[in-house]
N, C-alpha and C positions, 0 to 999 in steps of 0.2 A: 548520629554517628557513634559507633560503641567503643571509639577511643573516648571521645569526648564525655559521654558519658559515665566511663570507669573513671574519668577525670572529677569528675563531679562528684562521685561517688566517694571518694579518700576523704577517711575521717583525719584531722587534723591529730597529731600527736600531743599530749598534755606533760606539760611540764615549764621548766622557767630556762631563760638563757642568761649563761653566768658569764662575765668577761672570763677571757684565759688571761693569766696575769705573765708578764714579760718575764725573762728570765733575769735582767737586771733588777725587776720585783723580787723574785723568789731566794734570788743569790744577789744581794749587792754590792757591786764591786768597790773592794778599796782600794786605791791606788794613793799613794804618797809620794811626794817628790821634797828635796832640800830646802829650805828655808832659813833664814836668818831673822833674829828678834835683835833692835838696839833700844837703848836708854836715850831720853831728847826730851829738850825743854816744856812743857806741855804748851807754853806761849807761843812755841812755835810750829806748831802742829799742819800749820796749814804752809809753812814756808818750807816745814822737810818736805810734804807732799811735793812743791811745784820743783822744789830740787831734784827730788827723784826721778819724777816723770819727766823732766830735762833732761837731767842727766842720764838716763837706764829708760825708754820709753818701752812701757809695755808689749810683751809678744799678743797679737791681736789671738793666735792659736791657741793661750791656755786664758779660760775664761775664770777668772777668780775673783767672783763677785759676792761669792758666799764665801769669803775670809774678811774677816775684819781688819782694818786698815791698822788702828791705835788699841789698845787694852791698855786699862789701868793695873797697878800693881794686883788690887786685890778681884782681878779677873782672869789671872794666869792662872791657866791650871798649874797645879802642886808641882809637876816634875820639872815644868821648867821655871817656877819661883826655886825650886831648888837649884839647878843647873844656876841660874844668875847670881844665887849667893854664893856657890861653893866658888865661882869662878871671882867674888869681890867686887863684883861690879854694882851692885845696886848702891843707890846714892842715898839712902835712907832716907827722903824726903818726899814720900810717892805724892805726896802735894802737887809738887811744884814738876814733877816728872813724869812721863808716860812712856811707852814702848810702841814701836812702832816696826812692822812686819816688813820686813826686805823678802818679797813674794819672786816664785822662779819665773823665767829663769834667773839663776843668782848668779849676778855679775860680780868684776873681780871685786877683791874683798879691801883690796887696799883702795881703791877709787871709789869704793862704799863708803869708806871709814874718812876719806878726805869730804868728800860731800858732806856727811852729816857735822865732821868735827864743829862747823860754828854754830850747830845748834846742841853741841855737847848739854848736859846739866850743870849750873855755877857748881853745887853741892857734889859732883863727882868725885870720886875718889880720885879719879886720872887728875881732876882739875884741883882737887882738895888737898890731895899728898905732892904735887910736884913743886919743888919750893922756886921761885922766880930764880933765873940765871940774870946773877947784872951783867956779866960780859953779853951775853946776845942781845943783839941792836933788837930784836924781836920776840914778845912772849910767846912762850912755850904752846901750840896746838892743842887744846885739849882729846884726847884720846878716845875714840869709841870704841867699846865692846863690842863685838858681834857675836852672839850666843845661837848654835842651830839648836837648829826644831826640825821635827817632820812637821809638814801640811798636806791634809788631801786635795788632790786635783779635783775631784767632782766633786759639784754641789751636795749635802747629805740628802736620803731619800726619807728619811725621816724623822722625828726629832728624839728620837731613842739617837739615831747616829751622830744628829748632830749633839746632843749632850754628852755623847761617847767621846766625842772628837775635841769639844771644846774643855770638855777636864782631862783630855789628857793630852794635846797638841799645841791648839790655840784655837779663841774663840771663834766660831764659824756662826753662821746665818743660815736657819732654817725658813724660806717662805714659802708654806704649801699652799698659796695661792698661785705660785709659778713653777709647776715642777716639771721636771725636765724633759724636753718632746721627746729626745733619744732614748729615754729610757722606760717611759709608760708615757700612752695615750693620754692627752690634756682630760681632765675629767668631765669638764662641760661638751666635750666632741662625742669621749666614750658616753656616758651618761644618756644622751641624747642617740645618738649608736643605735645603744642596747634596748631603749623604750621605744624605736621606730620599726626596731628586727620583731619584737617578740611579740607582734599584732599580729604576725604574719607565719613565722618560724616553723610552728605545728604543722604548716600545711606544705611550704615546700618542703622541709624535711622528711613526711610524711611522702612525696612525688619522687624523692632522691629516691628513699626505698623500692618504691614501687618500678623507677627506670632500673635498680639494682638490679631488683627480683626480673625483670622482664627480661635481664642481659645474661643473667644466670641461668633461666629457664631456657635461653637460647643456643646454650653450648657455647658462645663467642667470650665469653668471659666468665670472670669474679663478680659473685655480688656485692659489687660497688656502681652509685649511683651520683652524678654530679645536674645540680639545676642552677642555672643563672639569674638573676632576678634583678631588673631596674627600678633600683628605689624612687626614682623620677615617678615611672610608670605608676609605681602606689601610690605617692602621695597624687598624680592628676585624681585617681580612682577615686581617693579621699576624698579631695574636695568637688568633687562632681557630685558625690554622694550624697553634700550635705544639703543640696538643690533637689535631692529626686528622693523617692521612695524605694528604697531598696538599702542593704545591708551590705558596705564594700567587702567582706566578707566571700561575699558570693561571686565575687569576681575577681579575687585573688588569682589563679588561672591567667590572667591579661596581662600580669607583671614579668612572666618567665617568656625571658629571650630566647634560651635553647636548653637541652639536654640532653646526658650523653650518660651510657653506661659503660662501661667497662669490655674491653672488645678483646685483651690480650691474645687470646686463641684463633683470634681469625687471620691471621698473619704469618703466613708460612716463611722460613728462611730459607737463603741459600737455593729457591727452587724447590725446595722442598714443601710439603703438601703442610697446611695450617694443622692445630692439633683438632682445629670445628672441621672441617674435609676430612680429618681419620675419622671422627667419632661423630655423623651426618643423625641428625635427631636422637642425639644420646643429651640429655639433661640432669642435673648440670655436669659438665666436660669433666669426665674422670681424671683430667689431668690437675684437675682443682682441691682432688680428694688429698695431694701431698703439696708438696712446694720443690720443684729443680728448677732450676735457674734458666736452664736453655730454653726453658718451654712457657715462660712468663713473658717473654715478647719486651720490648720494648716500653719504658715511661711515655712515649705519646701515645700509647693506646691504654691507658687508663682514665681515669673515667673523667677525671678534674682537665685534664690536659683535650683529651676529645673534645669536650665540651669548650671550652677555647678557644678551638681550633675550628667549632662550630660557628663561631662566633666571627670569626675573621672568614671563614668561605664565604657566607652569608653577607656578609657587607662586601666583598670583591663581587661578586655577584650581581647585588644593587647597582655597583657603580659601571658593571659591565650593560647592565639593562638603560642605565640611567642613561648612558653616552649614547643609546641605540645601536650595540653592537648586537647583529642577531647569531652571529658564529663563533663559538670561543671552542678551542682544542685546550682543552691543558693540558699539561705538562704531564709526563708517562710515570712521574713518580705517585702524581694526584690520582690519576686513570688507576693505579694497580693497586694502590693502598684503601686494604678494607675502612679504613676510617673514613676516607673521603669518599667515597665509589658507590655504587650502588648498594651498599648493604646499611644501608642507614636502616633503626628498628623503629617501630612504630610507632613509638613515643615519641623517636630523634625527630623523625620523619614530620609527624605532626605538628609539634613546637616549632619546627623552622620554617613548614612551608603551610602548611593546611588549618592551622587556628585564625580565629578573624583576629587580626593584627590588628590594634590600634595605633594611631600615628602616633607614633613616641613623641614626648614632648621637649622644649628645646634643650640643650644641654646647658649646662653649668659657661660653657665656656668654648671659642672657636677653636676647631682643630688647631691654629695655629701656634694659640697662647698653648694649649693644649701640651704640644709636644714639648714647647723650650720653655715655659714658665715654669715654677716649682712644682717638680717631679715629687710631690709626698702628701701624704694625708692628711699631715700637719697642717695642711694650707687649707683655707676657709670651704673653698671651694671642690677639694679633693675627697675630703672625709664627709662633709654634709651634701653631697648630690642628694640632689630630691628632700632636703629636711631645709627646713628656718636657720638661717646660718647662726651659730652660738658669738660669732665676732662681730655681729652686726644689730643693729635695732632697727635698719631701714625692712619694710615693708613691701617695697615693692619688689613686681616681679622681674625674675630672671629674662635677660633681653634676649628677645629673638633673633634664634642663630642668623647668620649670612646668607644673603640667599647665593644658591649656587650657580655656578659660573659654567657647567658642564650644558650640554645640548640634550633637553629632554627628549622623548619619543613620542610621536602622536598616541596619544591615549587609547586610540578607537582600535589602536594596530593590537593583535595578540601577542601575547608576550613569551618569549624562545620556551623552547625545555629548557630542563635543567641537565645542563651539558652532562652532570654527575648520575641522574636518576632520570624515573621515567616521572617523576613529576612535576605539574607543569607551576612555574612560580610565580606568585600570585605579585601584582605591583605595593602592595603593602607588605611591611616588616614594624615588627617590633625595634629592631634592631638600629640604632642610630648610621647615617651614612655620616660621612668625612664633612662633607656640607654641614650637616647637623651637631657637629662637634663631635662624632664616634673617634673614637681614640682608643686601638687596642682593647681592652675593657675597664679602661677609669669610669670610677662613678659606679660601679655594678657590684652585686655580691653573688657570693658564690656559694651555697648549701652542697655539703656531699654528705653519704648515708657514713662512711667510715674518714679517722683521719688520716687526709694525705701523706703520701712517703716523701722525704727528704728533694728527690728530684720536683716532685710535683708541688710542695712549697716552695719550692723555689721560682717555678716557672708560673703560678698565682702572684707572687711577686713582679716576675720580668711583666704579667700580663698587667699590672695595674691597677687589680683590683681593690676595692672599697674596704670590704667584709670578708672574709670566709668564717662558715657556722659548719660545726658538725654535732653529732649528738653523742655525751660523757660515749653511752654506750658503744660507739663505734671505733673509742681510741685503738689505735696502733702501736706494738712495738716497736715497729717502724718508722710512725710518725714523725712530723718533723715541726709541730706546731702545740703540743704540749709546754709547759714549764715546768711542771711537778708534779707528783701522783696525785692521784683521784681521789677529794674529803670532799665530808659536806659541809658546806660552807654553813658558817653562823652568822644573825640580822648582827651580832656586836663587836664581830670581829676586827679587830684594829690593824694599822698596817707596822705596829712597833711589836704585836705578838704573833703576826702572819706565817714569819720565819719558823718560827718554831714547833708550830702546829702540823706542819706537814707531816704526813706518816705514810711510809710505802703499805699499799695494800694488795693482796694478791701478789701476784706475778710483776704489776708496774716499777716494783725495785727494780729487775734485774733490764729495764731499757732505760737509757739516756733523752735528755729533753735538751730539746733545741730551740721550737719559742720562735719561731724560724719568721714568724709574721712581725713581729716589734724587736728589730737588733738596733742597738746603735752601731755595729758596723756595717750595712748593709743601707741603700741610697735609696730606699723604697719601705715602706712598713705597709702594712692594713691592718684594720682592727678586726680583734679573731674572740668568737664565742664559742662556746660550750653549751648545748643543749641539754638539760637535766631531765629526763624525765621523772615524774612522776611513781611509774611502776618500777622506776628502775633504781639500783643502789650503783656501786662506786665500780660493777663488774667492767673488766676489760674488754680485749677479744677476746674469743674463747673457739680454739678450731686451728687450724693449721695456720701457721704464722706467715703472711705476704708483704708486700708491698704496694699500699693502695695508690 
């Protein structure tokens, strides 16, 4: 077959894959909120404690485990050892005394200073200057100070911050053995990631291109190229490999679920005729030579988004064959849109229906945990589909999905068209059914030739996926999954001189980075590479500016 063949034919691309580092990486946020420091017994250290959280129990919502509870005199930072003397309150006895952090949110200040007063200091000034009243049947309260501080709300990200913060706030706790999922990838998850991607990378990245080139040559689009890839799929490859004579290498190819290039021009508005129907075997679509806006179609006809949406026909399909429905009408919006309809390219075409599909192997997990268990990557099971879980030391394998509950078809019966094309679909898919744990695209990664635009990382998100990889050379001004302009990275570079290293280069000053794949505000992350080639330096795009 001379698909399959030119398939075989793709030299792999050379070069290394570099994590994209978060935006809360590049830029770390400082946020501080009020805080109170008082003077207390140090004998009593553990009885202010149960008073406090008696009395003020903690908000479960600010997590402030990286402030320290007590500091001694000679661990305050300098401004506020100064703040505690200008104000008279130190009891010149740091012996016998310690400070202890009234953490937000900060309750009233008089029901503060009641609580703590029976663990005042004997040696306080409050308790040292007030002279006994013999008229009152009762002694005198001793009086607490409460002296503010700023504190940061988040953990430090690193120990440059946290040395920042602790001479000049109050002492904070740096542990980069736990750093924080919201804001960078755990490093045993990335780590593991990056070393499972970059066996393979060369070669779909290398396929992205070439579905590019084939979408551009076609007049239906922009050369942009998207390939989906089940890291399941690889590692079965792998270890089947290690039993036979051949090189998994060479079957790379087996791993890709589907792919899709870039179709913007096949898509007329309004009744009006597409910009591929005005310009019938003109290559590539002269409307590509500039950028207007009315004439870029739609984000679901680019390339990351198609291929998606590849991905979900494909398994409604299955499950339509699987039930033994032999007649399905879709819907007139699926019938008219070039994405879905017969114009699939020959690449699409190939990957979804005519490559020998091997039985995908079981998923991570049932559709059902699936959907309602923890929606993120963070989770054992979300980020290592198809790798040796980095939170586990058990060995054994992953349990065989459920079997399904749907009425299969007798085997011997021939299987419908494909209501979409004129091809007919074969009973095997790469692609996981609902039985099998398929789930939207969790567990999958996604290679595209150029980076995604801002709509289209977002919708890699809504889809669930694992990974997206693109290559340095294909960023975007558009983009929506950068963090900062284009260096080359060094074997020694540390993450307390990282910040300052950055330098715009080219034209990447004048776009904004979004980082769109690891937000802490956002209820979905995936881990996002950078393909470096080899032949290639820190260049952008270079060409009429879009929206991939």
């Amino acid at each position: 077959m001379q698909i399959k063949e030119a398939i075989e034919a793709l030299r792999p691309l050379e070069g290394e894959v570099i994590p994209i580092r978060t935006v809360q990486e590049t830029r770390p946020p400082e946020e501080f909120t009020d805080a109170y420091v008082a003077e207390v017994n140090v004998k009593c250290a553990s009885k202010v404690v149960k008073a406090l959280d008696s009395a003020f129990p903690r908000d479960p919502s600010f997590s402030l485990g990286h402030l320290r509870r007590f500091a001694k005199w000679d661990t305050l930072p300098a401004p506020l050892q100064a703040a505690i003397e200008e104000n008279g309150s130190f009891s010149k006895t740091p012996a016998q005394t310690i400070f202890v952090l009234i953490s937000p949110p900060v309750p009233d200040l008089d029901k503060v200073q009641a609580v703590l007063a029976p663990f005042a200091p004997v040696s306080s000034p409050s308790a040292r200057n007030t002279p006994p009243d013999a008229s009152s049947p009762e002694p005198t309260t001793p009086r607490i100070n409460l002296i503010p501080t700023k504190v940061p709300i988040q953990p430090p990200f690193n120990l440059t911050q946290a040395e920042k913060w602790s001479s000049n706030l109050w002492p904070v706790v740096f542990n980069a053995a736990a750093p924080r999922a919201t804001i960078a990838p755990p490093p045993q998850i990335l780590n593991r990631a990056q070393e499972h991607i970059s066996t393979q990378a060369g070669y779909y990245l290398s396929l992205a291109r070439k579905v590019a080139e084939e979408s551009k040559q076609s007049g239906r689009g922009r050369g942009v190229g998207a390939v989906i890839v089940d890291p399941a799929i690889e590692t079965h490859i792998d270890a089947v490999s290690w039993g036979a004579d051949w090189n998994p290498r060479d079957r790379w190819m087996e791993a890709v679920v589907a792919v899709a290039g870039d179709a913007r021009y096949g898509r007329g508005e309004a009744g009006a005729p597409s910009q591929a129907d005005l310009h019938p075997g003109v290559a590539p679509n002269p409307a590509s030579t500039t950028y207007v806006a009315d004439l870029e179609g739609g984000p679901d006809l680019h390339a990351l988004m198609r291929a998606t949406e590849l991905v979900a026909r494909r398994r409604r399909e299955d499950a339509i064959h699987e039930a033994g429905m032999s007649t399905f009408t879709p819907p007139a919006i699926v019938a008219t849109d070039p994405q879905l309809s017969t114009q699939l390219s020959p690449l699409e075409s190939y990957f979804l229906y005519d490559s020998d599909a091997p039985s995908p192997p079981p998923g991570p997990l049932s559709p059902k945990k699936r959907k309602h268990d923890e929606p993120n990557p963070e989770s054992r099971a979300a980020v290592n589909a198809g790798i040796e879980s980095t939170l586990s030391t058990s060995s054994e394998p992953l349990p065989a999905p459920p079997p399904s509950t749907t009425a299969l078809t007798d085997p011997t019966i021939a299987w419908p068209s494909d209501p979409f094309s004129d091809v007919t679909i074969p009973p095997s898919s790469r692609i996981r059914t609902r039985a099998q744990g398929g789930y939207l695209c969790t567990d999958l990664d996604v290679y595209i030739s150029h980076e995604p635009c801002l709509c289209c990382s977002m919708g890699m998100l809504l889809s669930r996926f694992r990974a997206v990889i693109f290559p340095r050379a294909g960023r975007m001004k558009s983009g929506g999954l950068a963090s900062e302009s284009a260096i080359a990275p060094t074997a020694d570079e540390d993450d307390a001189g990282r910040n300052d290293s950055v330098e715009a280069t080219g034209t990447e000053d004048e776009r904004l980075y979004y980082g769109l794949h690891w937000r802490k505000e956002l209820n979905w992350r995936s881990l996002g590479f950078e393909f470096v080639e080899k032949t290639d330096g820190v260049d952008g795009h270079v060409g009429v500016a879009f929206h991939a």
